[in-house]
C-alpha positions in Angstrom: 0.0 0.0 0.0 2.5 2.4 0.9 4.7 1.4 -1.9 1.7 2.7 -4.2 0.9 5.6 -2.6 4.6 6.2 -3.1 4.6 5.4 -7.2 1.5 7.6 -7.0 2.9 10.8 -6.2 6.0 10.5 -7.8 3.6 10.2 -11.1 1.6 13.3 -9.8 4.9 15.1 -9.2 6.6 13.8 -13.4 2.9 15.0 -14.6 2.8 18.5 -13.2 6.4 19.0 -13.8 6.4 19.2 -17.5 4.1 21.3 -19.9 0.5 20.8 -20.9 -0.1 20.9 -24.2 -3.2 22.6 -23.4 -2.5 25.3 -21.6 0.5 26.1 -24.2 -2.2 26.0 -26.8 -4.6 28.6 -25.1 -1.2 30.9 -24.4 -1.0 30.7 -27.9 -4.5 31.3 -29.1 -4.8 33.9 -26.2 -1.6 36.2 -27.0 -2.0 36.0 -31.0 -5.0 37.7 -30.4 -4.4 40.7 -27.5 -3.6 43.9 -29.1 -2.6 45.0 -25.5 0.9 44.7 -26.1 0.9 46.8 -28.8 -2.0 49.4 -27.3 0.7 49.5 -24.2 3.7 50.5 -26.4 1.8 53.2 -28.3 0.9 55.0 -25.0 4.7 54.5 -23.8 5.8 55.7 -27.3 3.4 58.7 -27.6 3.3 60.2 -24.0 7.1 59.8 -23.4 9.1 59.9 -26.9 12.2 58.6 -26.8 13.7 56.8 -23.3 17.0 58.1 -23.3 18.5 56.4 -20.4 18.6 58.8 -17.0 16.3 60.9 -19.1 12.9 62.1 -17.8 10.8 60.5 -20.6 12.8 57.4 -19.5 11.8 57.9 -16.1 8.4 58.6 -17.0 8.1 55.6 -18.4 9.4 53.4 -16.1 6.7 54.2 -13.8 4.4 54.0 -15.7 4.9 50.5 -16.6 5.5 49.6 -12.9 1.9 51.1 -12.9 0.2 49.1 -15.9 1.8 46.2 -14.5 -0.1 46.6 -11.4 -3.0 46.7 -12.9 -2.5 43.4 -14.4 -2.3 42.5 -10.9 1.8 41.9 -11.3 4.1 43.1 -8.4 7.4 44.8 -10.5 9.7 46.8 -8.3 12.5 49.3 -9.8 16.0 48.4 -9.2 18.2 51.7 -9.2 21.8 52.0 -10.0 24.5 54.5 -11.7 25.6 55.0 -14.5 27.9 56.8 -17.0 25.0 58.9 -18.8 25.0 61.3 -21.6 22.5 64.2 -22.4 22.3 66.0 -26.2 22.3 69.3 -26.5 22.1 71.4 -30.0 25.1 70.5 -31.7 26.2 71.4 -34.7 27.9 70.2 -38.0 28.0 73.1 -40.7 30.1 72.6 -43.6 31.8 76.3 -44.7 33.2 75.9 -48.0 32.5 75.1 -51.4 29.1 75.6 -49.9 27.9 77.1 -46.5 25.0 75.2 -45.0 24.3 73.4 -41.7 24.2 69.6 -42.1 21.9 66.9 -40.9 24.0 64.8 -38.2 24.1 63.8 -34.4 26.9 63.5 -32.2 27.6 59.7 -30.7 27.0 59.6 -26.9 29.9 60.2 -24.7 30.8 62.6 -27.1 31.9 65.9 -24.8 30.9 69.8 -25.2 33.7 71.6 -26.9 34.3 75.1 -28.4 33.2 75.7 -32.2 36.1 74.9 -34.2 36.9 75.1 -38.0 38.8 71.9 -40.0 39.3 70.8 -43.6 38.1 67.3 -44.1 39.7 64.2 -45.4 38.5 61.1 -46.6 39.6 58.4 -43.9 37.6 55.6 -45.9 37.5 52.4 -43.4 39.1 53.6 -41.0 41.9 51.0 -40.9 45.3 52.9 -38.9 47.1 51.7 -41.7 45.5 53.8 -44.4 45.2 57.0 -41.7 48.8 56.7 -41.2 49.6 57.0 -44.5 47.4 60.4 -45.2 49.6 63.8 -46.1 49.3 66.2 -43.4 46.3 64.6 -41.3 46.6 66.8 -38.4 44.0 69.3 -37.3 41.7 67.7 -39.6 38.5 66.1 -39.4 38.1 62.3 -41.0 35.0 61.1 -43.3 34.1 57.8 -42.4 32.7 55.4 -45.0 29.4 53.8 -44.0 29.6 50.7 -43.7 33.2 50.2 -42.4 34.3 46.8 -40.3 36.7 48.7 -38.4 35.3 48.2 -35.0 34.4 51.6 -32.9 37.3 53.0 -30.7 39.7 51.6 -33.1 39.1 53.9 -36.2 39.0 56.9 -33.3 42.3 55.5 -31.4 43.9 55.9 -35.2 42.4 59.3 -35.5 43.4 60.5 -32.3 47.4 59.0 -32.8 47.5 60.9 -36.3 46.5 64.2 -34.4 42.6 64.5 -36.5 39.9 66.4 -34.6 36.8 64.8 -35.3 35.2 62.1 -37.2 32.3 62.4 -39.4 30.8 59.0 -40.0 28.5 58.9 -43.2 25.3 56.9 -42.6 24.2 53.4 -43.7 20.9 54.1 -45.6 20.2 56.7 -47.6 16.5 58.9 -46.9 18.0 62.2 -45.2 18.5 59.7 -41.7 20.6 59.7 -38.6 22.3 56.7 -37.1 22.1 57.6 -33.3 25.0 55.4 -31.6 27.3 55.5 -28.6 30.4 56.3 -28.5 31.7 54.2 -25.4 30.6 50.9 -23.8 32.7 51.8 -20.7 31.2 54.8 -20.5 34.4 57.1 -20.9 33.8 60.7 -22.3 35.6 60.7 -25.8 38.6 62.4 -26.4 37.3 63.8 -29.8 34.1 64.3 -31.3 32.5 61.7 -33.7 29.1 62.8 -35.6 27.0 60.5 -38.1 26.0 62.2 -40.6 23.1 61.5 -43.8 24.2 59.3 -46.3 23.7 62.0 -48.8 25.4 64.8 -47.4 28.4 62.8 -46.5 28.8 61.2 -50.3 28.8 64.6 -51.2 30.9 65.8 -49.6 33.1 62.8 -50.3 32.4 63.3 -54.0 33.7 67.3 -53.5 37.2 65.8 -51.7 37.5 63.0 -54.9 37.4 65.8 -57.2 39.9 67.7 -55.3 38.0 70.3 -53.9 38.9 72.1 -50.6 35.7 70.7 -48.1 36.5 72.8 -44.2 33.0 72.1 -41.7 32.7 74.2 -38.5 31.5 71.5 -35.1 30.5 73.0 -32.1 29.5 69.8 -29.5 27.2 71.0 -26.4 26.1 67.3 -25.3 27.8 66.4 -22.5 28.8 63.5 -20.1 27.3 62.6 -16.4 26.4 60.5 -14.3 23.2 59.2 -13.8 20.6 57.7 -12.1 18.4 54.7 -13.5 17.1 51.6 -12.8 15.8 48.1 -14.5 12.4 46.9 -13.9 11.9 42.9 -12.3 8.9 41.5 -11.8 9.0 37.8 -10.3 6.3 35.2 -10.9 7.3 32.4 -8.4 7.4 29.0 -9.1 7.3 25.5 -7.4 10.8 25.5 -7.2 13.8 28.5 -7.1 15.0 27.2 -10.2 14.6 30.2 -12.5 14.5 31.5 -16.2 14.7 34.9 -17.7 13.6 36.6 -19.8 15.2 39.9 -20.3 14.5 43.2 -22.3 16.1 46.2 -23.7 14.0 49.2 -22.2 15.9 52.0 -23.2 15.9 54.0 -26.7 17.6 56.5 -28.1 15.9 60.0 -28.0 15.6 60.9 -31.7 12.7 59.0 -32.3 10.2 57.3 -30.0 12.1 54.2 -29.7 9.4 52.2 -31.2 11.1 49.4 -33.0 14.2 49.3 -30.9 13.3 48.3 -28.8 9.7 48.9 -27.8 9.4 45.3 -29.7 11.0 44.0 -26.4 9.4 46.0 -24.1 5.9 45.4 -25.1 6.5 41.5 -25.8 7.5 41.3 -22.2 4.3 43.3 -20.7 1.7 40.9 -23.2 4.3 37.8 -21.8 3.3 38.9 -18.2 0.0 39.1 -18.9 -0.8 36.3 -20.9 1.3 34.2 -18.1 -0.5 35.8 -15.5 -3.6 34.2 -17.0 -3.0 30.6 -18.2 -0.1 30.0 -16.1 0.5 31.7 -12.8 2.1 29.0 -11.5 4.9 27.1 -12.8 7.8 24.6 -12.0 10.5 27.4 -12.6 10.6 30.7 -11.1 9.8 33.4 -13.7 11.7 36.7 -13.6 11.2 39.5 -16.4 13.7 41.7 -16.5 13.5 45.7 -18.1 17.2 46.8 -18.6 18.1 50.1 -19.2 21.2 51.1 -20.5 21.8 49.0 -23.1 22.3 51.4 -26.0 25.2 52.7 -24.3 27.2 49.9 -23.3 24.6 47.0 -21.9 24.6 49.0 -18.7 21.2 47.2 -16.9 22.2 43.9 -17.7 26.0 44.1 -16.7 24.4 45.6 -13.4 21.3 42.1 -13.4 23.5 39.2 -14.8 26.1 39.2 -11.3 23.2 40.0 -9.0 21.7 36.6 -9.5 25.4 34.3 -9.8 24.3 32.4 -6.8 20.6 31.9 -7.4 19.9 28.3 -10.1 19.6 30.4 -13.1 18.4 27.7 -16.5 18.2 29.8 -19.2 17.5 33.3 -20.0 15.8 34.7 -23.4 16.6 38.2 -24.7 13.9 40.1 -26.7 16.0 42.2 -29.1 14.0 43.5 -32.1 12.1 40.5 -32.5 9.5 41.0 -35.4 7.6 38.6 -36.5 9.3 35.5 -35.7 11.1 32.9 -37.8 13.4 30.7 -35.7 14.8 30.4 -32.3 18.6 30.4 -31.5 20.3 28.3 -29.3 23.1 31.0 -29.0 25.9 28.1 -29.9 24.6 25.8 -26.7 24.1 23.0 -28.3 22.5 20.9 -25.3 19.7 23.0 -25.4 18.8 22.4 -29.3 16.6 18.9 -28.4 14.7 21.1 -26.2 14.2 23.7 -28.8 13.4 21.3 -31.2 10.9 19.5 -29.2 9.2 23.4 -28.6 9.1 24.2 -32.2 7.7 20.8 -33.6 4.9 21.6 -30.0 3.8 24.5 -32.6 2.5 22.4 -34.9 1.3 24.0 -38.4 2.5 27.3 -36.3 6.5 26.1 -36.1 8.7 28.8 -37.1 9.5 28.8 -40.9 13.5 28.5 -40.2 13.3 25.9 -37.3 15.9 26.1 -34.8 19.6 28.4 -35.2 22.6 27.8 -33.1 24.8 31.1 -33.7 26.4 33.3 -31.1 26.0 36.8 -31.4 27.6 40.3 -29.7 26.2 43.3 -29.0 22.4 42.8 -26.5 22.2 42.2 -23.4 22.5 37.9 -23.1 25.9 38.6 -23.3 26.1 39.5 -19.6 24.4 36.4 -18.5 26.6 34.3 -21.1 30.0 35.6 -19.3 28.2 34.9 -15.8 28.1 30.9 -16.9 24.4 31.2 -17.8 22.9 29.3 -21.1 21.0 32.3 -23.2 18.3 32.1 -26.0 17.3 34.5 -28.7 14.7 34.4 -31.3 15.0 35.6 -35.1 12.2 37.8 -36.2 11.5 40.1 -39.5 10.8 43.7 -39.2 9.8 44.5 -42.7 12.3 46.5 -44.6 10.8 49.2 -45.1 10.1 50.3 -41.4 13.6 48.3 -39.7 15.6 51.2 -42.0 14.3 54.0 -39.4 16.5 51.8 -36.2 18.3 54.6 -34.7 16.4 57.7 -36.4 14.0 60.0 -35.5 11.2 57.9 -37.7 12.0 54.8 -35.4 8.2 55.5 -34.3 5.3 53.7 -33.1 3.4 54.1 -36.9 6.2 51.9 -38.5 5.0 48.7 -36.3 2.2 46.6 -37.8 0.0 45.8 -34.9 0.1 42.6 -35.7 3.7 42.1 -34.5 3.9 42.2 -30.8 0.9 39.9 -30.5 2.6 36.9 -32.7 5.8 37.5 -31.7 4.5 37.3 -27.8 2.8 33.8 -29.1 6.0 32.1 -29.8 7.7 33.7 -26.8 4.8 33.1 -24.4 5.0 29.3 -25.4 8.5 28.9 -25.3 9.1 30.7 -21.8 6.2 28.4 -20.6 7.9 25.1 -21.7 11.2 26.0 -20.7 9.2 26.7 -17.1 7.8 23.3 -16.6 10.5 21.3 -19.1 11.6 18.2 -16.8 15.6 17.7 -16.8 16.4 21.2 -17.7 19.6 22.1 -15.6 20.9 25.2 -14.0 24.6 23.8 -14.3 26.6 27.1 -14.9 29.0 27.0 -18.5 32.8 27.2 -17.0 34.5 30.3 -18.0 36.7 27.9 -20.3 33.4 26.8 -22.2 32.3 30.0 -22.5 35.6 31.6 -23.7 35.6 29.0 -26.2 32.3 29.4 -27.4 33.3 33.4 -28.1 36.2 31.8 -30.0 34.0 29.4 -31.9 32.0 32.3 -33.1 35.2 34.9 -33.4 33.8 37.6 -31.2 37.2 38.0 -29.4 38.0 40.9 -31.7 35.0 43.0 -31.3 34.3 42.5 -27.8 37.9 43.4 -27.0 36.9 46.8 -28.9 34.7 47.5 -26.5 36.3 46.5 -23.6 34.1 43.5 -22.5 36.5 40.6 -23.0 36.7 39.4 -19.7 39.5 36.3 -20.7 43.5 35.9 -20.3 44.7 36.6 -24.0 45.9 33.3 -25.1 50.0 32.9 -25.6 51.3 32.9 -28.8 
């Protein structure tokens, strides 16, 4: 007798311990259709702009999602900390001669205040020291930057700064009369001179004026300036059976030239229709739940540098970043390739819904998993479109809420929804740390070593010759 008793609660314990098929179908049916996701990001995007980190829109909104998430009957709390921050003023570009006329550009953050000063221009092409080195008479002048150079950031300015240039003007990537709003520092360090990106058509021509041998001198005048600030990152915790724990991490800061909509309001709103969908069909799970709104990120993955070490002794499983997800077409493993059965298993539980592109396993730089990846901890990502013709306005003042078809944060939050709930209740998952070998290796794997070293985030020995 008691030998059955016994068998029968270790069956009730394997059966509640995995996911229900039906519940992850009425997630799914539940999320695809709830336009509150997106209803939530267009009041966000429309009553506060832009979330410029330590900003007051930023702070705005922050409290107001701690709000709305009360509402939904979800305890978040703010978690404050400093930071290295940067505030825009009015500065200027102006090119002088052939033509006098005030150009279309934005200084990179860090970028300090400085009095108005006058400079020929050269063409620096990529970049590279090499070619810099080899220019006539470099010094006191300011460099054009070809769009879509490799050279990492910090490295073309490094090469700038050693040939005695005063500025950098970095032509954009897309052509339209847009910005490309970027920062200048992941450390946070105020830069030593001023870089501005300018529109792709102002800076070919002036490139085409310098190839035709033409005398090209610009006036900048930088009033931004460099502080520290306040902020904080929104967590809200839905406990589980167990402290076993997933996250699931977004991006809630944006640059302030446009309302931040796409990048990453995506992120911000899939987590707030995840909560509430969760709330709903699955309050409580095997796995502890926390959802995480980092701030920072655009300038150096500040909120989840400050999260990922905070939880180093807590059993941590997985955690999912919401980067720009659009509508989604696969899930990525991040190059952990014990988690791709698991994956697997989720996307073939979608049925006719599966993503198109199945299941990726490529490690990638430059979010906010990256944090959680050098604390040991196994991180997923999805792969979503943003149609073409609204993803070109990332970092410009059109990045607003107009260019998102409401139809995106309520499929994406499908496919995320299910997951996160699967990955909750999965039986066998472990929260086994990666060692810091593993996880240097699996940098190597996916050659990230040089660009994270550009940025000052390579946490490894160099390796001996």
């Amino acid at each position: 007798m008691l030998k059955s008793l016994l068998l029968s609660l270790l069956l009730a314990t394997a059966l509640c311990a995995q996911p229900d098929q039906k519940v992850q179908d009425a997630i799914y049916a539940d999320a695809v259709t709830d336009p509150a996701g997106h209803d939530f990001l267009t009041r966000l995007c429309d009553d506060f702009g832009g979330r410029l980190t330590g900003s007051p829109q930023n702070w705005g909104a922050l409290e107001r999602t701690v709000a709305e998430l009360k509402t939904l009957g979800i305890e978040a709390r703010l978690e404050k900390y400093q930071m290295p921050g940067w505030v825009r003023g009015d500065d200027e570009l102006t090119m002088l001669t052939p033509v006098h006329r005030r150009l279309r550009a934005v200084a990179l953050s860090y970028c300090q205040p400085h009095e108005p000063f006058e400079a020929e221009l050269v063409d620096i092409g990529d970049g590279r020291a090499e070619d810099i080195a080899k220019l006539t008479a470099p010094a006191g002048k300011v460099g054009l930057l070809s769009p879509n150079t490799s050279v990492p950031r910090g490295q073309y300015e490094t090469a700038a700064i050693k040939a005695g240039m005063r500025g950098i003007i970095w032509i954009n990537r897309v052509n339209g009369g847009q910005v490309l709003a970027r920062s200048g520092s992941f450390q946070g360090q105020p830069m030593i001179i001023p870089v501005y990106n300018v529109t792709q058509e102002e800076g070919y021509w002036m490139r085409r004026l310098l190839e035709r041998g033409q005398s090209v001198k610009v006036r900048l005048h930088t009033r931004s300036y460099c502080q520290e600030v306040e902020t904080a990152n929104i967590v809200a915790t839905l406990p589980g059976r167990t402290a076993d724990t997933i996250v699931v991490g977004a991006h809630f800061d944006s640059w302030d030239l446009g309302q931040g909509a796409m990048d990453n309001g995506t992120g911000t709103a899939q987590l707030y229709a995840l909560a509430k969908v969760l709330k709903k069909h699955a309050p409580l799970n095997e796995r502890t739940i926390e959802l995480v709104w980092f701030n920072g990120e655009e300038q150096g993955l500040w909120g989840s540098r400050v999260h990922a070490p905070t939880i180093k002794d807590r059993p941590v499983a997985a955690m999912i970043n919401l980067d720009m997800v659009g509508f989604p077409l696969s899930v990525n493993s991040l190059g952990y390739d014990d988690l791709l059965p698991l994956l697997e298993r989720y996307n073939a539980s979608l049925g006719e819904k599966k993503l198109k592109q199945g299941v990726g396993n490529i490690n990638w730089f430059g979010s906010d998993h990256t944090p959680y990846q050098l604390e040991g901890i196994r991180a997923i990502t999805f792969g979503g479109i943003i149609p073409p013709e609204s993803v070109r306005y990332y970092h410009d003042l059109a990045d607003t809420i107009d260019k998102l078809d409401p139809k995106l944060i309520p499929e994406s939050t499908a496919a995320i929804a299910t997951l996160v709930y699967r990955l909750a209740n999965e039986p066998g998952l472990t929260t086994t740390r990666v060692s810091a070998a593993d996880t240097e290796a699996l940098f190597r794997k996916f050659a990230l070593e040089t660009r994270m070293k550009g940025v000052g985030l390579w946490p490894f020995a160099d390796t001996a010759p």
